[in-house]
N, C-alpha and C positions, 0 to 999 in steps of 0.2 A: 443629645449626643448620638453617633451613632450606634451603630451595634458591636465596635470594638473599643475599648477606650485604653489606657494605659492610667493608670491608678498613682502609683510610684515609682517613680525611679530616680537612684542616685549614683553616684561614682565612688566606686570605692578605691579608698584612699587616699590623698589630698590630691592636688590639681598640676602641683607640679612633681609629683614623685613619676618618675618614668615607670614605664608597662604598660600594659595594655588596658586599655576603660573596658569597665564590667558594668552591666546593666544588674539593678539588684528591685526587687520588688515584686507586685503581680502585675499580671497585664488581662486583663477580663474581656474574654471573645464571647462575644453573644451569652452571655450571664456564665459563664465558665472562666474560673479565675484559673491562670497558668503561672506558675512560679518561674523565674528566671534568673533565683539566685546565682549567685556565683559565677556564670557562663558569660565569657568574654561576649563583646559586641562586636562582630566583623560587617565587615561592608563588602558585597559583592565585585568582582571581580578580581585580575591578579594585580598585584602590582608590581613595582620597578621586579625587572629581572627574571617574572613568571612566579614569584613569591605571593601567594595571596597577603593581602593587608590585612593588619587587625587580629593574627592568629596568636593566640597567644603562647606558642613554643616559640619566636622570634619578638625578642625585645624591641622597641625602637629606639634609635639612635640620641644621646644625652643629648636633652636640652628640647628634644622634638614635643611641642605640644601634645594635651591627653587627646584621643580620639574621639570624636562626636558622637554625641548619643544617637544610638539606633530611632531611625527613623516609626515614625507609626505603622503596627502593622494594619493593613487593608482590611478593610471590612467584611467578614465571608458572604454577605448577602449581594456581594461585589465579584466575586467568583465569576467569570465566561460561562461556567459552565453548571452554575448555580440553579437554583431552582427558583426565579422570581416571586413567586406565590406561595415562599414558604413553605411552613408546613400542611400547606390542607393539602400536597399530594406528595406522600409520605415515597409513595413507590418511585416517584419522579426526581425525588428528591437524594434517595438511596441512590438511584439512577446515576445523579450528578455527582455524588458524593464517593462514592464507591469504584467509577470508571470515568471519571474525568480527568482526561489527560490534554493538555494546555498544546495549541499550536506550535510545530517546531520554530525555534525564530533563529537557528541558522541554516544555510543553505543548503541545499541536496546535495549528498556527496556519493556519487553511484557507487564509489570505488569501497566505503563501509559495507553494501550489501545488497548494491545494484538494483534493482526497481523492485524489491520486496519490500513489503511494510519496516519500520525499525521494529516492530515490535507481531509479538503474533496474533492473528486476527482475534476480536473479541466475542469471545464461542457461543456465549449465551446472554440474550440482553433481560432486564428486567424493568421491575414498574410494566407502566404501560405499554412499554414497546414489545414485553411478552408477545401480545395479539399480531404486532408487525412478523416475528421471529414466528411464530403458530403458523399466519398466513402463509410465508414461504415458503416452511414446510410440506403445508398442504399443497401449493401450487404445485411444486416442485414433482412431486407424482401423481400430478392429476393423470385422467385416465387421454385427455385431449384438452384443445386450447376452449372448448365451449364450460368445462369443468375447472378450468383453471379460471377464466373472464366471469363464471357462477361466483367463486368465491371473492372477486372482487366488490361486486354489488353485490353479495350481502354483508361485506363490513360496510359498505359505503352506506346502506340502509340502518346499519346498526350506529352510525354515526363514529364508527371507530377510524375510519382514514383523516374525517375531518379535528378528531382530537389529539391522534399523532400529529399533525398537521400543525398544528397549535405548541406543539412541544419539541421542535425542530431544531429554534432557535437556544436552547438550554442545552443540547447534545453538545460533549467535548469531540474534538474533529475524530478523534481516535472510534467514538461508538458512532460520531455521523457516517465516517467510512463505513462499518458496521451494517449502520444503518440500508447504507448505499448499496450494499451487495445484496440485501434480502429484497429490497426493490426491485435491484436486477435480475433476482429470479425471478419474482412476477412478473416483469414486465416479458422476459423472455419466454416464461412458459405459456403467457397470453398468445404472445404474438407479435407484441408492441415493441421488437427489438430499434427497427429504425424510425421510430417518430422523436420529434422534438417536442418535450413535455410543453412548453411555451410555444409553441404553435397553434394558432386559432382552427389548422385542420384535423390538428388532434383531439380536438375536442368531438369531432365527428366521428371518429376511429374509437377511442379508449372512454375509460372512465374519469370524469370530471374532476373528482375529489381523488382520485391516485392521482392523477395529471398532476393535482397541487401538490400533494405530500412527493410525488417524483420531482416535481421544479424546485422546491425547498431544499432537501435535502440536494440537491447540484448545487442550490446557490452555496449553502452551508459549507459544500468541502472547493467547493471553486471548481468545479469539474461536470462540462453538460452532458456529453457523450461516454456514461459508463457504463454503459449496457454493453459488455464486451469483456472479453477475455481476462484483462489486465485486472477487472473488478472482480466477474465471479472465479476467478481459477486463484488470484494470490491476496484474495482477499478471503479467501475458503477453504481454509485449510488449518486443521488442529495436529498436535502429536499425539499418538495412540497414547504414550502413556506421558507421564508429566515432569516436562523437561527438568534439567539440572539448574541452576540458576546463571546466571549472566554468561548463559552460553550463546555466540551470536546466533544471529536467524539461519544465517545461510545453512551453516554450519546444523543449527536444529534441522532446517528442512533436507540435506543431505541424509543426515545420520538417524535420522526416527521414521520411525514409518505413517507417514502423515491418515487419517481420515477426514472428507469432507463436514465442515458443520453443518449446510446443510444439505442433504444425501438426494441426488436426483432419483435413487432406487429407495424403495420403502424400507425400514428401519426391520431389522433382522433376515434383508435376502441379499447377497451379494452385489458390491457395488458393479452398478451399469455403468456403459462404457463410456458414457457422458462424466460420468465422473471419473473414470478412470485418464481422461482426457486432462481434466484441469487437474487432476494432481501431477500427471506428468510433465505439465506446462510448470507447474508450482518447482517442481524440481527442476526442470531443465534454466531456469532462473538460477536456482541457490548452487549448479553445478557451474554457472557461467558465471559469477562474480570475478571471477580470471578474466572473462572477457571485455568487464570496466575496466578492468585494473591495466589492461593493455591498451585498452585505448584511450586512456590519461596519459600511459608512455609516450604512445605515438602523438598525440595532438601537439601540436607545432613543433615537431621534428623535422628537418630538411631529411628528402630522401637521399642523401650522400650522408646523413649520421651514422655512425658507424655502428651504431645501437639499431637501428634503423630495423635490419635483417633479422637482428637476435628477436627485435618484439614481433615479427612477422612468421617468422619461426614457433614462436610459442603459441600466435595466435593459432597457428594451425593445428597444434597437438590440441588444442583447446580445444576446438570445431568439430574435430575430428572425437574428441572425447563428447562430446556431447551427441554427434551422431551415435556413437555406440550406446547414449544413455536413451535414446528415443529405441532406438533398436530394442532396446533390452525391456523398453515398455511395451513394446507393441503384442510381445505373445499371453500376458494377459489381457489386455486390453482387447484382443482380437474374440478371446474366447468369455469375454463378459456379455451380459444380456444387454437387450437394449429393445426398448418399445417403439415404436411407431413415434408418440407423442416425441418420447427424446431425440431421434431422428430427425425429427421437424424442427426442433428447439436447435439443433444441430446446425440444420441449413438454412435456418433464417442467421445464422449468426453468423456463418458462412458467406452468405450475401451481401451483408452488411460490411464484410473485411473485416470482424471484427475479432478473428480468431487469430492475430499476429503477433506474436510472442514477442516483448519487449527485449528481450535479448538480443535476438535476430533484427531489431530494429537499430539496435546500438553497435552489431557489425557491420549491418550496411552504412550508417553513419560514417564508419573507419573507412570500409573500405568501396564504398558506391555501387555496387549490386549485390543483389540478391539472384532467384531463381534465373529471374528480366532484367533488365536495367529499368527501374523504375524511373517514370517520369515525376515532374517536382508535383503534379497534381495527387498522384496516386500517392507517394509519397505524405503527404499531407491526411488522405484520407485514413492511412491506417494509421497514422500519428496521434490524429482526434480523439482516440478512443484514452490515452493515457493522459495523466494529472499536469498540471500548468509546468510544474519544476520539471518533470520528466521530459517534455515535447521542450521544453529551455537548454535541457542539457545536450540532448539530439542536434538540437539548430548551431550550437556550441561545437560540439562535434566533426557536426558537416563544414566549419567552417576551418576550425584548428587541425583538421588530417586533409585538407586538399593541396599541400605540399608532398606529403606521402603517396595520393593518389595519383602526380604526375609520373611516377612508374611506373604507369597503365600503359604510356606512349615512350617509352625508352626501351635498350637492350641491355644485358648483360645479369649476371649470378643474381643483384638486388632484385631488380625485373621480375624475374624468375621467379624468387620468393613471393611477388606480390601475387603474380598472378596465381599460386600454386596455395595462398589465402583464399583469393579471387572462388576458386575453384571449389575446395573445401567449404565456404560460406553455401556456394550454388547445392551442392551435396547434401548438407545442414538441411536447406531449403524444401528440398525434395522429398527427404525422408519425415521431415517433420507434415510435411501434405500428404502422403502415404498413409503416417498415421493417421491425419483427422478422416482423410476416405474410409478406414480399416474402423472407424469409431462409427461413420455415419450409413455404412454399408449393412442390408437386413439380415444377411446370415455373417458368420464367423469365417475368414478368411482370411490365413497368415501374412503377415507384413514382407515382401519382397526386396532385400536387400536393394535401396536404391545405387547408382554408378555414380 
């Protein structure tokens, strides 16, 4: 049999007395017997009316047959996120057991918490992936990209990239995202921001055995292009101290004072301004969540709705709030340290377009420019860098506000409003590039109120 069986079970009570069927017996999971006396049997989902079935504070109606016995529970050696080899890797298995969290299986809803994780990043990995979470750290303040590409080959020689490698496919998506950022900062402190891990030219450029452990883990969250902003700035970020419980994210990352997990400056000297960068990115997200939420209003709205203006109106206090939230980053951000090596790490990522705040990309959505009017190519490029549902909901976007966008070529008060969005988006735009110059710049130099 396999590794769960169910032993006994009976119905208490007889078969036609109404109420609810209770599972009564043991049920034995992998040699551990679990009692399930007396606890009603429900069946997943709601039923007629938004009522879940099967609860037992609502009777069912006379005469209605007893409820069907609970199906067999799943084997845990069945688990996604299991550990196939059992127990010989005890730490791999803690691993699975301890932080595996099961693929979301309903659809993105920007408007909960707009392109932040639902949950907060996972701060410290264990088991074997220790060595991955050690690597990045060290990468992460090498002194240059020759001392950062050193520590690559020498796990590759210790045989450690090709054993993560091996353990890829066990990772719940929640520690593969995890995963996915600690990558991104080797790959970025290397140098390796713009290669394709599956390109037969990368293998001429990088290391062989990270190229794999980099391609797995993309297959793993469905995502090839995360060397980029969206992964290490809001996939990187902890609260100073330790949240309240089911407090949302946004909400956590407005109100706490976030630190990087892992810290582009050495651990006990002030954060550098590469870091001070991604966390102000991390916030300017959890201060925008108004700007999903407006633009679910707007999407297929005729521009004669009479709601039309009111959500164009708010968009703009929005935009306009969020300039002042970059604003208010920039004076320490200005006056943080910053190396050489981080500068570099800076401007390759720079190069690459891959510094575009997914928020900014969800108001050009609404509303068709940004700093330029981007074309549909360049558009695409800075798209690449975010998750399949995310770059889904953008194209969704682009598609349900170009009713609204026809107010670009009309006159009158709505008009006005639009463009006076239009406006405040470009301003947005500006000042958020002010900033990354103010990060990538070798001395300290205050932030110039952008116009």
């Amino acid at each position: 049999m396999g590794d769960t069986a169910i032993t006994k079970t009976t119905t208490a009570g007889p078969a036609s007395a109404p109420g609810p069927a209770s599972a009564t017996g043991t049920v034995t999971t992998a040699g551990q017997p679990v009692t399930t006396a007396g606890q009603p049997v429900t069946t997943a989902g709601p039923g007629p009316g938004g009522i879940p079935s099967g609860t037992g504070g609502i009777p069912p109606c006379p005469g209605t047959p007893p409820a069907a016995p609970a199906p067999p529970l799943l084997p845990a050696a069945r688990r996604a996120d299991a550990d196939p080899d059992g127990p010989a890797n005890s730490a791999d298995s803690a691993n699975s057991a301890n932080c595996a969290d099961s693929a979301p299986t309903t659809p993105h809803d920007p408007c909960a918490h707009g392109f932040l994780p639902e949950r907060p990043p996972v701060r410290s990995l264990i088991g074997t992936w220790t060595r991955l979470d050690a690597m990045a750290r060290a990468a992460a303040i090498a002194p240059d990209r020759e001392a950062a590409v050193a520590l690559v080959e020498r796990a590759r020689r210790a045989n450690e990239l090709a054993a993560l490698r091996q353990r890829v496919s066990r990772l719940s998506l929640r520690n593969a995202e995890a995963a996915a950022m600690r990558v991104a900062v080797i790959a970025a402190s290397c140098g390796w921001c713009g290669i394709d891990p599956q390109a037969p030219a990368a293998r001429e450029v990088a290391d062989e055995a990270f190229l794999d452990l980099w391609a797995a883990i993309a297959h793993r969250i469905d995502h090839d292009q995360f060397v980029a902003l969206p992964t290490l700035a809001l996939h990187n970020w902890a609260p100073e101290r330790k949240p309240r419980r089911h407090i949302p994210i946004d909400q956590l990352a407005r109100t706490e004072t976030l630190v990087p997990i892992v810290r582009w400056a050495p651990e006990g000297q002030p954060l550098s301004r590469l870091d001070r960068l991604m966390l102000a990115a991390t916030r300017l997200e959890a201060h925008g969540i108004w700007l999903f939420r407006l633009a679910e209003t707007l999407a297929g709205r005729s521009p004669d709705d009479s709601s039309t203006p009111t959500a164009l109106r708010r968009l703009v206090r929005v935009q306009h709030a969020l300039r002042g939230q970059l604003l208010a980053e920039s004076a320490e951000l200005s006056a943080a340290p910053a190396t050489p090596q981080q500068r570099a790490v800076l401007g390759a990522l720079v190069e690459q377009s891959a510094l575009e705040p997914p928020v900014l990309q969800a108001a050009d959505a609404v509303l068709g420019i940004g700093a330029r009017r981007l074309r549909e190519g360049r558009r695409q490029l800075l798209r690449r860098h975010l998750p399949a549902q995310h770059r889904a909901w953008l194209s969704a976007m682009d598609r349900h506000c170009a009713p609204v966008r026809t107010l670009a070529h009309r006159g009158g008060p709505d008009a006005a409003v639009y463009r006076e969005a239009q406006e405040s988006l470009i301003a947005l735009r500006r000042t958020y590039t002010a900033l990354v110059q103010a990060a990538a710049r070798p001395t300290a130099a205050p932030l110039t109120t952008a116009a």
